[in-house]
C-alpha positions as CSV (number, residue, x, y, z in Angstrom):
1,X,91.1,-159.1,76.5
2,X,90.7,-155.4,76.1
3,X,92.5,-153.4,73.2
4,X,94.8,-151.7,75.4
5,X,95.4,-155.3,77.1
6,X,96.5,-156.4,73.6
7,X,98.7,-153.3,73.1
8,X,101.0,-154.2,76.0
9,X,101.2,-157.8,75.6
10,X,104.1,-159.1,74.1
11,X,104.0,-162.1,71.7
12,X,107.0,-164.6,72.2
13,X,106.9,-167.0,69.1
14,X,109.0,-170.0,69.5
15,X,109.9,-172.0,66.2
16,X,110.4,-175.5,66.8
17,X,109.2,-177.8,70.0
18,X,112.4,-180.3,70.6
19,X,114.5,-179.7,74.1
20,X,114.9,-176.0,73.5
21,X,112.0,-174.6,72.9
22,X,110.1,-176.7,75.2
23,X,112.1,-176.4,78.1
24,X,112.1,-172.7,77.1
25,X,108.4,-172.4,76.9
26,X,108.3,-174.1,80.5
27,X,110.4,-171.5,82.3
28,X,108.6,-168.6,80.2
29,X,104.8,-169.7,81.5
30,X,106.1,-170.7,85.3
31,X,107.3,-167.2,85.8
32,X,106.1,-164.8,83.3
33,X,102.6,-163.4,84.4
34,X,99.6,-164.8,82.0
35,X,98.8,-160.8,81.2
36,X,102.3,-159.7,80.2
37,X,102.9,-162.2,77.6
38,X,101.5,-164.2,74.6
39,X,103.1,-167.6,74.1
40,X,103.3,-168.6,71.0
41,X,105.2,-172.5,70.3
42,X,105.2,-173.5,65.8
43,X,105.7,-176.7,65.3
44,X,105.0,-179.8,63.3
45,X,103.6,-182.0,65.7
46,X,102.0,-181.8,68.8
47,X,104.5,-183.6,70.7
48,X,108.1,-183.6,72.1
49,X,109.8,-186.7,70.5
50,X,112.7,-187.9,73.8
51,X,114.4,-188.9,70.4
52,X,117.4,-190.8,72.4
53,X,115.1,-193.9,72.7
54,X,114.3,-194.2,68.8
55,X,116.2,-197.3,68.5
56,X,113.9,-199.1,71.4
57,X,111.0,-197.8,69.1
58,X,112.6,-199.2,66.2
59,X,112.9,-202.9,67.9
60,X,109.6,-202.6,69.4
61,X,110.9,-202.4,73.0
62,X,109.1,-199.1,73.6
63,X,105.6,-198.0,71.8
64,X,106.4,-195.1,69.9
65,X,103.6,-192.9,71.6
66,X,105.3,-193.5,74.9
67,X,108.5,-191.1,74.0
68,X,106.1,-188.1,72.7
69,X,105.3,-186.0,75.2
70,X,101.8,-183.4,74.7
71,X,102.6,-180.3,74.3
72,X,99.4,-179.6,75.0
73,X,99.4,-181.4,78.6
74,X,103.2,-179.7,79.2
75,X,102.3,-176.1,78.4
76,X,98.9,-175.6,78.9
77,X,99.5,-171.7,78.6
78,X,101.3,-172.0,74.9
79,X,98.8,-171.7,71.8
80,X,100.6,-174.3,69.6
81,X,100.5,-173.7,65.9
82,X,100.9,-177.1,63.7
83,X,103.2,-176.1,61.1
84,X,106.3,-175.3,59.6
85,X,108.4,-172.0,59.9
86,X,110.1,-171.2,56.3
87,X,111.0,-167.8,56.5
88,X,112.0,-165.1,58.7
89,X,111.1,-161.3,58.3
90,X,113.5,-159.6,60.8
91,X,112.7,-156.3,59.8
92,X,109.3,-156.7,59.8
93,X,109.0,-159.1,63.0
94,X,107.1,-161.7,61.1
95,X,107.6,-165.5,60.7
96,X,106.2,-167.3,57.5
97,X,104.2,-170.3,58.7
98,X,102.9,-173.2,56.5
99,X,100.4,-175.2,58.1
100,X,101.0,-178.8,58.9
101,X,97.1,-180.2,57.6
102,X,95.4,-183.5,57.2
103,X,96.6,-183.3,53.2
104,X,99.7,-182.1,53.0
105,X,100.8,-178.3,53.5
106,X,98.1,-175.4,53.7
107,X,98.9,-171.9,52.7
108,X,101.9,-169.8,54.1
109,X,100.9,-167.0,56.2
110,X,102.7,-164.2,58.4
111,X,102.9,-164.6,62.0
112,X,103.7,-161.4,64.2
113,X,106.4,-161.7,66.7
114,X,107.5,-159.6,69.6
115,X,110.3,-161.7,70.8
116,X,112.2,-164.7,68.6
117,X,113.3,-167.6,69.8
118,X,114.7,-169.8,67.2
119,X,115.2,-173.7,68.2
120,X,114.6,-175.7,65.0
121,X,116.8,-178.2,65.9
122,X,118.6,-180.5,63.4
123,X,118.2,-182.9,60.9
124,X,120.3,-185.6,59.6
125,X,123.4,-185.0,57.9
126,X,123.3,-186.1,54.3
127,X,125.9,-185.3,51.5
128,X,125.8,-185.6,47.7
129,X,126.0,-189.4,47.3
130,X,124.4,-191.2,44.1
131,X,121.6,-192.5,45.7
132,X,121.5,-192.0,49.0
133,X,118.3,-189.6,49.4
134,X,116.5,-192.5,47.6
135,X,117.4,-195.3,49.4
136,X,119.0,-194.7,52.5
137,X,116.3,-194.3,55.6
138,X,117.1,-192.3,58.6
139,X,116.5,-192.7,62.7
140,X,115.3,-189.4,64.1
141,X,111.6,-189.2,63.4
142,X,109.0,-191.7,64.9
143,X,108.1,-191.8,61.5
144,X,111.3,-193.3,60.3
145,X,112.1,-195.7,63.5
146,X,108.3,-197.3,63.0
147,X,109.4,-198.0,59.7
148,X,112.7,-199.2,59.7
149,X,111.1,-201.8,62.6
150,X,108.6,-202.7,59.7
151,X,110.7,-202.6,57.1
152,X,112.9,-205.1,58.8
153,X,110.7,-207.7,59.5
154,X,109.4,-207.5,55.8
155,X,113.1,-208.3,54.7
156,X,113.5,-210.9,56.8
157,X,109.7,-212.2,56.0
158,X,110.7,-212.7,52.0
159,X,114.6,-214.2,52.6
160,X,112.8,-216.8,54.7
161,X,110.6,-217.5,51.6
162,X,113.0,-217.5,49.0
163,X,113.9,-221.0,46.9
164,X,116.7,-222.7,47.5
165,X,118.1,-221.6,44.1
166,X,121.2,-219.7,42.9
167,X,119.3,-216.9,42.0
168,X,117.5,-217.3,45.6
169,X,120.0,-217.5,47.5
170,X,121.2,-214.3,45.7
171,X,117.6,-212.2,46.6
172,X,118.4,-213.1,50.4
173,X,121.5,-212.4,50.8
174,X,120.2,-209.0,49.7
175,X,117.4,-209.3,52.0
176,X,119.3,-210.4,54.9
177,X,122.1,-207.5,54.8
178,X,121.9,-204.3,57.0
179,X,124.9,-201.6,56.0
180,X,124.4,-198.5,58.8
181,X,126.4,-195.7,58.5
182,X,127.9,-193.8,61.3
183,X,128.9,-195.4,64.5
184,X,128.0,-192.8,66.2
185,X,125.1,-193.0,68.9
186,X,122.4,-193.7,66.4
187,X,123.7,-196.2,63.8
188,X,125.8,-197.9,66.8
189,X,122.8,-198.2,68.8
190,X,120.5,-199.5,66.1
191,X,122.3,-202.1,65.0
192,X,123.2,-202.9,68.4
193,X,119.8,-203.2,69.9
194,X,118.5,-204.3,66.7
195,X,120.6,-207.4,66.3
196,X,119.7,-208.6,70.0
197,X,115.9,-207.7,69.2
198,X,116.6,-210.4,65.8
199,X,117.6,-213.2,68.2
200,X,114.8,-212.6,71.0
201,X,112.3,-212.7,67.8
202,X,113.6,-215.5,65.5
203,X,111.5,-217.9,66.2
204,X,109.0,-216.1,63.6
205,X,111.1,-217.8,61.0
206,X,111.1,-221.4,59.6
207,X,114.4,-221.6,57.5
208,X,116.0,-218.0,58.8
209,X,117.8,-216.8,61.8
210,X,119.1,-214.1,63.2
211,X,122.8,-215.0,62.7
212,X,122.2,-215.3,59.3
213,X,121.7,-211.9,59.2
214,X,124.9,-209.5,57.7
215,X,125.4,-206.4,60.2
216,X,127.5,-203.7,58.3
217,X,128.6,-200.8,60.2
218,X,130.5,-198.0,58.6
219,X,132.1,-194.7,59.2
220,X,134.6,-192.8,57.9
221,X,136.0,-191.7,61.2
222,X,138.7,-194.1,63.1
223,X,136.5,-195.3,66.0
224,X,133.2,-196.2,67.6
225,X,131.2,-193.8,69.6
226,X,134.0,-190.7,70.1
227,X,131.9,-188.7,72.4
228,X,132.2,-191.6,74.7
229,X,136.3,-191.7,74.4
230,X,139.1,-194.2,73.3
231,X,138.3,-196.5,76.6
232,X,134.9,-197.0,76.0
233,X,135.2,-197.0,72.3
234,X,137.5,-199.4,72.3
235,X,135.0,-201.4,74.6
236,X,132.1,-200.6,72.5
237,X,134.0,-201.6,69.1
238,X,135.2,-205.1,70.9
239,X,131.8,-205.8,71.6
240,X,130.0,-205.6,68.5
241,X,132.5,-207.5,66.2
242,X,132.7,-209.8,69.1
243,X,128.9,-210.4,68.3
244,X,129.5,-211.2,64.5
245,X,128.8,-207.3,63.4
246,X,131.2,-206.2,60.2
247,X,132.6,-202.9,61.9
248,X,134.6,-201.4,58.8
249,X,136.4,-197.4,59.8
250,X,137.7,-194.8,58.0
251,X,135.2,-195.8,54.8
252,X,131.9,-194.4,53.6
253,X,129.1,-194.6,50.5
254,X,130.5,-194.0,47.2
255,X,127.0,-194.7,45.9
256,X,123.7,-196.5,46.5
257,X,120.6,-198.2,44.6
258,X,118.0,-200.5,45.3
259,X,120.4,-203.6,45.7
260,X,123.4,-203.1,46.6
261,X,125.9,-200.5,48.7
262,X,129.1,-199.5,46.8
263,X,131.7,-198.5,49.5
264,X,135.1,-196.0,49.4
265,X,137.2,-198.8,50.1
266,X,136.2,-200.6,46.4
267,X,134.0,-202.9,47.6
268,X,130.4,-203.7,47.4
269,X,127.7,-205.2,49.5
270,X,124.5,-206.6,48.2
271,X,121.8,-205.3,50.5
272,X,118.1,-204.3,50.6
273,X,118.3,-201.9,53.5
274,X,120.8,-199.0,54.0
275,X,120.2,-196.6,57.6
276,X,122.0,-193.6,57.4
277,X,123.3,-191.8,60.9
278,X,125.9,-190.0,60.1
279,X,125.5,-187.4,62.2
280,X,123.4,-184.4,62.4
281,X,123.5,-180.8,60.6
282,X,121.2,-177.9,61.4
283,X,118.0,-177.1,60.2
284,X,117.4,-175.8,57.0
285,X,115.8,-172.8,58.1
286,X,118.9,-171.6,59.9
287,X,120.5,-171.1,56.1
288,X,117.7,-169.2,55.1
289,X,117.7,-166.3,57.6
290,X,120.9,-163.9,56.0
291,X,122.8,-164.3,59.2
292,X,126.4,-165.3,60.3
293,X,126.9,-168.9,60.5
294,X,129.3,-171.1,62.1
295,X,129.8,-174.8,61.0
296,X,126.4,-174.4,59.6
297,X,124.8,-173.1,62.8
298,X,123.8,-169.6,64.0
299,X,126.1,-167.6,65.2
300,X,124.8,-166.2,69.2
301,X,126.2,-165.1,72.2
302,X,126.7,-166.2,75.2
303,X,123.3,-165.7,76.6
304,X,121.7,-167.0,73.3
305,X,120.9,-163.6,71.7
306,X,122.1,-163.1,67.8
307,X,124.3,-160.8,67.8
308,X,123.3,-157.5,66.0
309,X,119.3,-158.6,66.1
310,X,117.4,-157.4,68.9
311,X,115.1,-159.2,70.6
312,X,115.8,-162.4,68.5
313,X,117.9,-165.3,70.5
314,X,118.5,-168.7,69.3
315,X,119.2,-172.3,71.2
316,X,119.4,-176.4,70.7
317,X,121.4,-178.0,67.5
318,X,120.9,-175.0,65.8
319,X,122.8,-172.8,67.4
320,X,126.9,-172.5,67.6
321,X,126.6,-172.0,71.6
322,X,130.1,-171.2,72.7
323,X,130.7,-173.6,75.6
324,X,132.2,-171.5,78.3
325,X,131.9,-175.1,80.4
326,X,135.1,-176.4,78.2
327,X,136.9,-173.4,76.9
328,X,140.3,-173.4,77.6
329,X,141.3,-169.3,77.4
330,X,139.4,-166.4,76.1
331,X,140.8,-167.5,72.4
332,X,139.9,-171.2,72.3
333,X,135.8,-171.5,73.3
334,X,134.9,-174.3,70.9
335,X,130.2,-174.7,70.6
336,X,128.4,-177.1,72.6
337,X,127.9,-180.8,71.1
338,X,124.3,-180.8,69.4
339,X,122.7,-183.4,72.1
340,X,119.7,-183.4,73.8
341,X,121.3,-183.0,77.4
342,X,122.6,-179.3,76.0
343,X,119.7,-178.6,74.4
344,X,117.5,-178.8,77.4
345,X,119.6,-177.1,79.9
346,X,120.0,-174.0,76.9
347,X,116.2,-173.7,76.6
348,X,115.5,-173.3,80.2
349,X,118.6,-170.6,79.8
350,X,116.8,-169.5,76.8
351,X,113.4,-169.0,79.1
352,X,115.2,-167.3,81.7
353,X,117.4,-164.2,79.5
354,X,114.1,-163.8,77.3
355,X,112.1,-163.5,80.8
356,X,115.0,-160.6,82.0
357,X,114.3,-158.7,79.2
358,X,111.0,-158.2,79.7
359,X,112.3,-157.5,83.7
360,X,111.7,-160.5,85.2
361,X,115.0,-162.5,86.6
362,X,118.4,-161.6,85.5
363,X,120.6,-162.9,82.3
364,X,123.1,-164.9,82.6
365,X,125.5,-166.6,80.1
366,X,125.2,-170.2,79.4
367,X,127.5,-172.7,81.1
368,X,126.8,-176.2,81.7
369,X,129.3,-179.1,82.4
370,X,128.7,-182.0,80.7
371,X,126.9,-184.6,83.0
372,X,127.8,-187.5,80.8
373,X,126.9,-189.5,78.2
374,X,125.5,-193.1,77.7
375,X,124.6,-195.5,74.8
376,X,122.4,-198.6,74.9
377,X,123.8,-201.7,73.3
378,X,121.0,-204.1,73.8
379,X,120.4,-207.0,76.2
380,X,122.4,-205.9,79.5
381,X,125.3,-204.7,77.6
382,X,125.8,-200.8,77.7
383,X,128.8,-197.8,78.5
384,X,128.6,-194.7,79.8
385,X,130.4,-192.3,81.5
386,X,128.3,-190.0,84.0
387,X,130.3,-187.5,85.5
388,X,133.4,-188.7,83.5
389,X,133.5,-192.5,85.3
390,X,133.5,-195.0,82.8
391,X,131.1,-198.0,83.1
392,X,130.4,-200.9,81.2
393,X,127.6,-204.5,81.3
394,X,124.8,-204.1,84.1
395,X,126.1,-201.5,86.1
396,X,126.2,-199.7,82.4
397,X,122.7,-200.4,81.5
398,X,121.4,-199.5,85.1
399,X,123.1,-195.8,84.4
400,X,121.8,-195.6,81.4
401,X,118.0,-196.8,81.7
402,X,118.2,-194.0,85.1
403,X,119.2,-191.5,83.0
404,X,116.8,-191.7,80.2
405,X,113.7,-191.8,83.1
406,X,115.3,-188.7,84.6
407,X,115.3,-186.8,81.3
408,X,112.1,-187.7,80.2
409,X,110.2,-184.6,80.9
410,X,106.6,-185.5,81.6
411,X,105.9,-188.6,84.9
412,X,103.3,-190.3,82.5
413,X,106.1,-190.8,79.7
414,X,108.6,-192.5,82.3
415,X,105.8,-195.0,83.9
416,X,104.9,-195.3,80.8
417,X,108.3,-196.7,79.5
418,X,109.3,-198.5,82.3
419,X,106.0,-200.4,82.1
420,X,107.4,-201.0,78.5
421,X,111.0,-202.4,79.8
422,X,109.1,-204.2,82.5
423,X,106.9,-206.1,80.4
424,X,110.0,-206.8,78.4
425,X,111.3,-209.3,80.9
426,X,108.5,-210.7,81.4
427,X,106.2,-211.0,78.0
428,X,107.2,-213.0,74.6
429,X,109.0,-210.5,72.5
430,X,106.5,-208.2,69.8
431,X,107.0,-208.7,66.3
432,X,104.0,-207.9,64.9
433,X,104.4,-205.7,61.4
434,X,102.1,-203.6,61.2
435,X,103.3,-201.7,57.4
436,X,101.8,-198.3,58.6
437,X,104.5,-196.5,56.6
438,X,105.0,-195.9,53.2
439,X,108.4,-196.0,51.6
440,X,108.0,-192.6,50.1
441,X,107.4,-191.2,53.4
442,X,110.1,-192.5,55.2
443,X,113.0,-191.1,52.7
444,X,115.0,-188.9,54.7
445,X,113.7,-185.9,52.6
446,X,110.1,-186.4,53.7
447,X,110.5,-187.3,56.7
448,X,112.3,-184.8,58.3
449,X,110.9,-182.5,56.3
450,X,113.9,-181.0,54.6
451,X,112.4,-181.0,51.2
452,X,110.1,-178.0,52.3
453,X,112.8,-175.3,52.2
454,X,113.7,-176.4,48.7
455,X,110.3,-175.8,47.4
456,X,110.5,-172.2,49.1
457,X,114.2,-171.7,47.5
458,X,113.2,-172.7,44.0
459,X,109.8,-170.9,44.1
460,X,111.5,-167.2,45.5
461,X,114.3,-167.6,42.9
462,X,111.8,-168.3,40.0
463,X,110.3,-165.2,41.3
């Protein structure tokens, strides 16, 4: 490419490569011309996680390699950058990116940017419980699904060796207790799917099975699954304690160590394994940037632009989106939910206002109704609610298998898991443990990558 090529292409960096910015990427190579634009995707990995089927990678239903989608393959126009965006020069129109290398974190340097579009995503909402960032392990990485599967198994592995002794019996009912909090979609759906997984698998155990293990599920909200409404809630909530699971509302940590979980209500629960899902919070990175925020997410308009920024626009769970789908007058517009469904259909909005201003196509503001939601409880037991119907059982788990092969976003991905939830009927159960996960790197910290933008904070304020 020429010099004066170079001086009228225009670099569009993308930070972060979940729902939003892929989907945004998509629209920007399909109809921008190759000459006219740079694409430029930084992210950690080199795939889109379809994060919505963790919990099938956590029981081994799915392999997790099946629900990351190449970038690569998806956006063959896109020069991906492996790393991590820590800062952001608006001024200057620079990102700061630390590469993502074989050891750790190589050295931050300044990537140029034409047009911004900021799609970080979310992380996992944690607060400032004793210790929780220790011991408590998360379910939005592949990372941390892999391991809790793992994990699991190893708990079960040393109850079923334990003597029959006071102080045995002690160590496994440690071993054998699982405390999840949020019953939201992800701590619902774990310990949904993973309790039928335990049954389908015990087998592997001479003096253990899975009834003897305790399912604790906690929030501190006053029902089960809330997106989903009081019907199918209700339904949901009916169903698990109808399986033997300890559903206990309106409570939360007070504090956590290595054996045992002390809860708000004054009791306490001996246990070796404590997920945490209570819900999700933006990405650090979001906090970082100087600019209005609104329940921790950035502020934008309607088409996705930050106000009072040019050329800078912003999408996915990072983002306060008002949702013009639900608003009930001009004074009550409340943000979209942070899900994935959102996310994609506000990075192909994303793709298409960034593509106007650069004259191609025309911007519009984004609206999208709700198409329903769905949540997997394991076995042939499911709810859901597309387009507002509620379902439950068969018909449920029909929906909701349907849905998740219609959202995958690449055909080799959804042959890929249907083939998994074929040979599922078909094949003995897997419950291999593989330990390919270290402890430390499964904390929800390291993992998800949070602790990066602490090391930045502590390292400009020492400056």
């Amino acid at each position: 490419m020429s010099d004066a090529d170079q001086e009228k292409t225009t670099r569009i960096v993308v930070v972060g490569g979940g729902f939003a910015g892929f989907y945004a990427l998509k629209h920007l190579q399909k109809h921008l011309p190759a000459g006219q634009v740079e694409l430029v995707l930084v992210t950690p990995t080199d795939y889109l996680l379809y994060s919505p089927l963790l919990p099938e990678v956590a029981t081994g239903v799915i392999e997790a390699r099946h629900i990351a989608v190449s970038l690569r393959r998806a956006l063959p126009r896109v020069r991906l950058v492996l790393g991590r965006v820590t800062a952001v020069d608006l001024d200057g129109r620079t990102v700061t990116v630390t590469p993502v290398t074989p050891g750790g974190l190589g050295e931050p340097y300044a990537e140029p940017w034409d047009r911004l579009l900021l799609a970080p995503g979310s992380v996992t909402r944690q607060f400032d419980i004793p210790g929780v960032a220790e011991h408590a392990r998360g379910l939005k990485t592949l990372v941390e699904a892999v391991y809790l599967r793992d994990h699991l198994l190893q708990m079960l592995d040393l109850a079923d060796a334990e003597p029959d002794t006071p102080a045995g019996r002690a160590r496994r009912s440690e071993l054998l207790t699982v405390v999840a909090v949020g019953a939201g979609y992800t701590g619902t759906e774990f310990v949904a799917q993973t309790q039928r997984w335990l049954r389908t698998i015990e087998a592997r155990w001479g003096r253990t099975r899975a009834e003897d293990v305790r399912w604790v599920l906690i929030d501190l909200a006053e029902a089960v699954l809330p997106e989903l409404g009081p019907q199918l809630g209700s339904r949901s909530l009916d169903l698990l304690r109808k399986r033997g699971i300890d559903v206990r509302l309106g409570v939360t940590v007070k504090s956590a160590d290595a054996h045992e979980v002390e809860l708000t209500d004054g009791t306490t629960v001996p246990a070796r394994t404590l997920v945490w899902g209570a819900g999700v919070t933006a990405n650090p990175l979001v906090a970082e940037l100087g600019l209005p925020l609104r329940k921790g997410r950035l502020v934008v308009e309607t088409d996705l632009s930050v106000p009072g920024v040019p050329d800078v626009w912003a999408a996915g769970d990072a983002a306060a989106v008002p949702d013009l789908a639900t608003a009930k007058g001009q004074d009550d517009v409340p943000d979209t939910p942070p899900t994935a469904q959102h996310a994609q259909r506000q990075g192909t909005a994303l793709g298409r206002n960034v593509a106007a201003s650069l004259g191609v196509g025309e911007a519009r503001p984004y609206r999208h109704k709700d198409l329903g939601l769905v949540a997997d409880l394991g076995g042939w037991d499911a709810v859901a609610k597309p387009l507002g119907v509620p379902l439950t059982g068969p018909l449920a788990k029909v929906v909701t298998r349907g849905y998740h092969l219609y959202a995958l976003p690449a055909m080799a991905n959804r042959l890929r898991v249907a083939v998994d939830w074929l040979w599922q009927t078909v094949l003995p159960p897997e419950s291999t443990q593989l330990s390919v996960v270290r402890p430390e790197d499964a904390r929800l910290d390291a993992a998800q990558a949070t602790r990066i933008y602490d090391t930045e904070r502590a390292a400009r304020d020492a400056g």
